[in-house]
N, C-alpha and C positions, 0 to 999 in steps of 0.2 A: 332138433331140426335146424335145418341152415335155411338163409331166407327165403329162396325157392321154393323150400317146401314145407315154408311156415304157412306161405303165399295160396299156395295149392293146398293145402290144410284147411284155411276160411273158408276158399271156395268152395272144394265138397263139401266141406264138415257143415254147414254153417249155411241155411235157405238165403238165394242172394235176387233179389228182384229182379237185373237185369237178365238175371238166367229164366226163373221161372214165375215170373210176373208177380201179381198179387201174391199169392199164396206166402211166399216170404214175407209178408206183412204179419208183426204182430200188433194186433187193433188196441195194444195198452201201451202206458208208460212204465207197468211195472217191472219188465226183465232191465231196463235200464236205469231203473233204481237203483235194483238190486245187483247189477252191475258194481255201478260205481258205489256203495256201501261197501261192498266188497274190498275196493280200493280208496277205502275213507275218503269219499266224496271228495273228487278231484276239481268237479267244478264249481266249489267254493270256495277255491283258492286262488281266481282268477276275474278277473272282470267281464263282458263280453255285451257283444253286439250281434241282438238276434234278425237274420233277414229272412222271411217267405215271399213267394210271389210266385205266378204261372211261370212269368218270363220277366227275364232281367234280373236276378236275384244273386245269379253268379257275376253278373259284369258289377254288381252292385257291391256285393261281398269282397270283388279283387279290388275295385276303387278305394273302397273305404280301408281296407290293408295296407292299398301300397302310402294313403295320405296318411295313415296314423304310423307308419316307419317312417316315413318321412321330415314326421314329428320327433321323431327320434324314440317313441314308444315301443318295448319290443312287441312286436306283436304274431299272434296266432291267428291262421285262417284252414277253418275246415269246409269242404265243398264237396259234391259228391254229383256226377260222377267221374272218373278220371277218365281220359284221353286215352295214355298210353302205359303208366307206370301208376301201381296202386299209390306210391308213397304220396303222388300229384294231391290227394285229397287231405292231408295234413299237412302244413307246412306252420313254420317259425323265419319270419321275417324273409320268407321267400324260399324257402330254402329246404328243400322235402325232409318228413321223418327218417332217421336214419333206419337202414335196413337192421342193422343189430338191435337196435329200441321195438322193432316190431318182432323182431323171435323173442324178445325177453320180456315183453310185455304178453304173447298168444301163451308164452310157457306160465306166466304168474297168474292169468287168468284159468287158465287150462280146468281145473278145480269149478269154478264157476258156471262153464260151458255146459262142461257134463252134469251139471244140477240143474240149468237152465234152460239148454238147447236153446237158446237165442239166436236171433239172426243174424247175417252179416252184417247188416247196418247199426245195427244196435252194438257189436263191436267195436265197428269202427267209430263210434260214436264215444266208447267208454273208453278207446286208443286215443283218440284226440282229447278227448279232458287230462287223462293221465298223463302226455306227453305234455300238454301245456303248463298243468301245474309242475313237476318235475322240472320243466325248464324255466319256471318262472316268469313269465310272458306277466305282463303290464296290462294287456286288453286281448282278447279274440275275438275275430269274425265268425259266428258261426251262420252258414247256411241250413235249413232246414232240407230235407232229403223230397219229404213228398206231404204235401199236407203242412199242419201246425198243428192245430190241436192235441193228435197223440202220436206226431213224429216223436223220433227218439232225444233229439235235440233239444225236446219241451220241458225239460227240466231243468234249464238254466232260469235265474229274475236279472237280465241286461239290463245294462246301462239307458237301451233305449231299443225297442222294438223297429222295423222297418218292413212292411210289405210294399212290394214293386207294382204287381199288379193282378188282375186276378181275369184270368180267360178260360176257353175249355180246353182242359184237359183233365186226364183221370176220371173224367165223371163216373165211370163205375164202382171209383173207391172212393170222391167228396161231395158228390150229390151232381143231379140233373139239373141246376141250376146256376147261374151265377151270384146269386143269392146264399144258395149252400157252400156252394164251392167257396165264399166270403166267408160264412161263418167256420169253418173250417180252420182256411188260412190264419182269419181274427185270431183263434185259439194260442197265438203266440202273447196277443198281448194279457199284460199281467196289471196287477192292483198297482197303481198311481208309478208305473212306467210309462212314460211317454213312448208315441209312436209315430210312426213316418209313413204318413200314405203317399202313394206316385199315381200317375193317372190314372184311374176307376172307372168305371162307370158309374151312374150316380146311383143304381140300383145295390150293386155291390157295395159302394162307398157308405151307404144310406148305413147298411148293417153293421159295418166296421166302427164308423161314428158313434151307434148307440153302443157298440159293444165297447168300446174306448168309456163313453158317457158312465155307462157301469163300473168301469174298474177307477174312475175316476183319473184314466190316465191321461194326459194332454194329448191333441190331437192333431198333428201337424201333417196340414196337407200341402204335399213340397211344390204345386203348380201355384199357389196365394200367395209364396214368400218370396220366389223365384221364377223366373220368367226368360226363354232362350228366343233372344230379339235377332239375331242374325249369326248364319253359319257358313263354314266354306272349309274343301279340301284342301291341302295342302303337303305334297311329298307321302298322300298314303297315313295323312293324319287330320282328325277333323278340328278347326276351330271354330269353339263356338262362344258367342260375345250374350254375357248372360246380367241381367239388370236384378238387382234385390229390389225387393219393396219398399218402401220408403227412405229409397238410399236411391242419391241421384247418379253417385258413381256407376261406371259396367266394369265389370271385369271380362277378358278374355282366356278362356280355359282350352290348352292343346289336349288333343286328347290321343293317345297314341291306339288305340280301341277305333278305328275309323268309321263305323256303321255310325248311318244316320239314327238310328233308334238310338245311340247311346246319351241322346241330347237329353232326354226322357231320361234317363239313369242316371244323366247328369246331376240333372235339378232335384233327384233323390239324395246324392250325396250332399249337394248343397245343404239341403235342408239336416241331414244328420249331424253335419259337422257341427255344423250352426247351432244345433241342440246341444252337442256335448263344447262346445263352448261355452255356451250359457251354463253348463254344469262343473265348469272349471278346469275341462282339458286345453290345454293348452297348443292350440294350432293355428301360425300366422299362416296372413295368408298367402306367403311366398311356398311354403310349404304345402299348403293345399295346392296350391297349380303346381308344384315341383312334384308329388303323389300322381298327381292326375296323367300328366304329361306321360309318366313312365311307369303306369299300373302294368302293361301287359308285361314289358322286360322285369318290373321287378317282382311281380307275385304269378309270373308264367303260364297268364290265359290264352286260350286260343280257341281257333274254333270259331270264333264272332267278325264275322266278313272280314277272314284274314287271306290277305294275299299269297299263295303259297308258291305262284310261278307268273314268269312274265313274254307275253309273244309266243303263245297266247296267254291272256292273265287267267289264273287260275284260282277261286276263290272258294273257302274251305267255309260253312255257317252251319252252327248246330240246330237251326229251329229245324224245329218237327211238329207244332200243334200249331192248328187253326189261327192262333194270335200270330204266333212266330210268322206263318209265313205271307200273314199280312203287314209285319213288320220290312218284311224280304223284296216284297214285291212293291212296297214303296222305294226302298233302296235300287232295286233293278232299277225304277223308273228313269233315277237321277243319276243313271251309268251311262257311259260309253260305250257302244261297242256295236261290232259288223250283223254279229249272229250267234244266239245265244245256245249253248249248251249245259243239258243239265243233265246230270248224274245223283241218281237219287234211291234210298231203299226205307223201309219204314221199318216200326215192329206192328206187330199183326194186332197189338190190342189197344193203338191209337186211334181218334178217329182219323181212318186213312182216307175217305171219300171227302170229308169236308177238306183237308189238305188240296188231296186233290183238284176240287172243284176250281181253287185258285187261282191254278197253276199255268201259265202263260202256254196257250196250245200252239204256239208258233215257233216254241225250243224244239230242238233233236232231242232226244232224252234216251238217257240210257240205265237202265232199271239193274238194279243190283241188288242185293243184302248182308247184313252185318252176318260176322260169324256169331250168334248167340241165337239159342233155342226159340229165343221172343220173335225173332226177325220175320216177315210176312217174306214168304219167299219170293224171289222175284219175275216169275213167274205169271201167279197171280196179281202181284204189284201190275204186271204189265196190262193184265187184263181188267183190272180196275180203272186203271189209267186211258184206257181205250175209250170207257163210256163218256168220258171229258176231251174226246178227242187230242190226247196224248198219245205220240206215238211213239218206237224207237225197240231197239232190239236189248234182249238180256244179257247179264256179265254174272261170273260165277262170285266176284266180288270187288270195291269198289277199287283196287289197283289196275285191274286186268280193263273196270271199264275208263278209268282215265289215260288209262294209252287208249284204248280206241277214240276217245272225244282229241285225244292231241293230236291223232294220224288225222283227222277228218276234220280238224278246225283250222281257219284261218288267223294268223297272228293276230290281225287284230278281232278276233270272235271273242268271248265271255264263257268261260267252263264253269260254273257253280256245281260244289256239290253241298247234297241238303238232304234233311229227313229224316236225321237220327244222329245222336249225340257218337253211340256207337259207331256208323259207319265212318264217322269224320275221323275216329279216334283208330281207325282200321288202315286210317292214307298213308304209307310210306314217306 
């Protein structure tokens, strides 16, 4: 097969969550055992950096990559899920899997598949160890896909644990709680690894604490060590002036990632680096702000209140669940602009009502959906949207509805679109 229809091969072959929800969930760790067995355990031949979290886990995982290259480390980051090109979800120092590495990595496994029927994540999962170890990578970011406990990712012992944050989402698959949905997540951490908490709630933090207390792993909560005392835009980049704990100095960190939530993501990397420093990695801190400043260009996020046009501006953000878009709407507050528009589609087995309830009733809105089976059509979207007194006409998809928001907005208006990682990864 050539990569095209190596590509199209996972996809059928192979149950993929964003296709058909849950059900491509396998609820163990053993097919990705037995995976990388199969390829004399790949992920023991690498170092790595585990992060879960509802939200901010990916802004969290590009940070911490672009500062450990910046280090001059080489490094690995796995993220899941991609925008626009599968290879987006592996990369080496920025820089995507090669297309020939992915046919000759699905043909050597090939054997494996057909004994295992495993999923696509759990592929992709047993692609990024093997491609890391083969290329010899220093350290990897792995993000975890959904969950911790028996994501497929859970079978790495990091360097140092990291959860970002823990809100509702998935409840049908981590529990009706955030309580549960903690203990979950928790299941990343491991026996006497250290971990990185980011802001919690105290209810969830409570559980993660003792679950840390257990494994006797140290428990580093990145708001006690770190603290963001004053912030400001500048040129479409935020700086934010961040004071340590008993250290009288501040530093001032750019940050090329410009949403005000990533002051919060900040203080997480803060805290990690600071740990593997104490553990002998080696990262000044010209280097740290020199990672920071240039996470998005050098490990290629997007998605996260990225400016995509200007006159009118046009702003591209992947939240989609109940935290996310309380993150969103504090950001709108501290915008600019005449009159807002929004362009939005969900998938059907989010909570789409609590998003909704949100959602500023004084936008134009223009209702769409991703091209994927999971998408709530937007249709219903719109009728949903009604009972919160959202209004605005339906688009067959979100290209078709950002020319209608650019015929009908004024230069200086606000176009956001929101509500799915997918739709964002569908914009032209």
């Amino acid at each position: 097969m050539n990569y095209q229809e190596t590509v199209d091969y996972l996809y059928t072959r192979l149950p993929v969550f964003s296709r058909i929800g849950a059900a491509a969930l396998k609820p163990s760790l053993d097919n990705t055992i037995a995976l990388c067995s199969f390829l004399n355990d790949p992920h023991h031949r690498f170092k790595t950096i585990h992060v879960a979290g509802t939200n901010g886990k990916g802004s969290v995982s590009h940070m911490l990559a672009a500062v450990l290259q910046a280090a001059g480390f080489k490094t690995g980051l796995y993220t899941s899920p991609h925008l626009k090109d599968f290879r987006e979800r592996i990369k080496i120092n920025g820089d995507m899997i090669p297309e020939q590495a992915v046919v000759d990595f699905t043909a050597c496994i090939q054997p494996a598949i057909d004994n295992l029927n495993p999923s696509f994540f759990e592929i992709t999962v047993a692609m990024a160890f093997e491609h890391f170890a083969q290329e010899e990578v220093d350290i990897a970011v792995i993000e975890t896909g959904l969950g911790g406990r028996l994501d497929s990712t859970n079978i790495i012992t990091p360097e140092i644990s990291v959860i970002t944050t823990i809100g509702w989402d998935h409840m049908n698959l981590l529990g009706d709680t955030l309580e549960k949905i903690a203990a979950e997540k928790g299941g990343i951490i491991k026996q006497n690894i250290p971990v990185v908490l980011g802001n919690i709630e105290a209810g969830a933090r409570a559980v993660l604490t003792d679950m840390a207390a257990a494994k006797q792993a140290d428990c580093i909560i990145a708001g006690e060590h770190f603290q963001a005392m004053e912030w400001s835009w500048q040129q479409h980049r935020l700086l934010v002036q961040v004071a340590a704990a008993h250290h009288v100095d501040r530093h001032t960190y750019t940050l090329d990632l410009p949403g005000i939530y990533q002051k919060d993501n900040l203080l997480i990397v803060l805290a990690t680096v600071a740990q593997l420093q104490s553990s002998g990695w080696h990262i000044t801190q010209e280097q740290l702000q020199q990672g920071l400043a240039n996470a998005k260009k050098t490990t290629g996020l997007h998605g996260r209140w990225e400016l995509l046009h200007q006159h009118p501006d046009i702003i591209a953000d992947v939240a989609h669940n109940e935290q996310g878009m309380q993150m969103l709407l504090q950001q709108l507050e501290l915008t600019t602009y005449n009159h807002l528009h929004i362009i939005t589609g969900m998938v059907a087995d989010k909570e789409v009502e609590k998003v909704l309830s949100l959602m500023p009733a004084e936008a134009t809105y223009y209702f769409t959906q991703a091209g994927i089976p999971r998408a709530l059509p937007a249709t219903d979207l719109q009728v949903k949207a009604e009972v919160y007194g959202l209004s605005g006409k339906t688009y067959s998809n979100v290209n078709t509805a950002i020319t209608a928001a650019k015929q009908q907005a004024h230069s200086d208006d606000l176009i956001l679109v929101c509500g799915s990682v997918f739709l964002v990864g569908e914009i032209e």
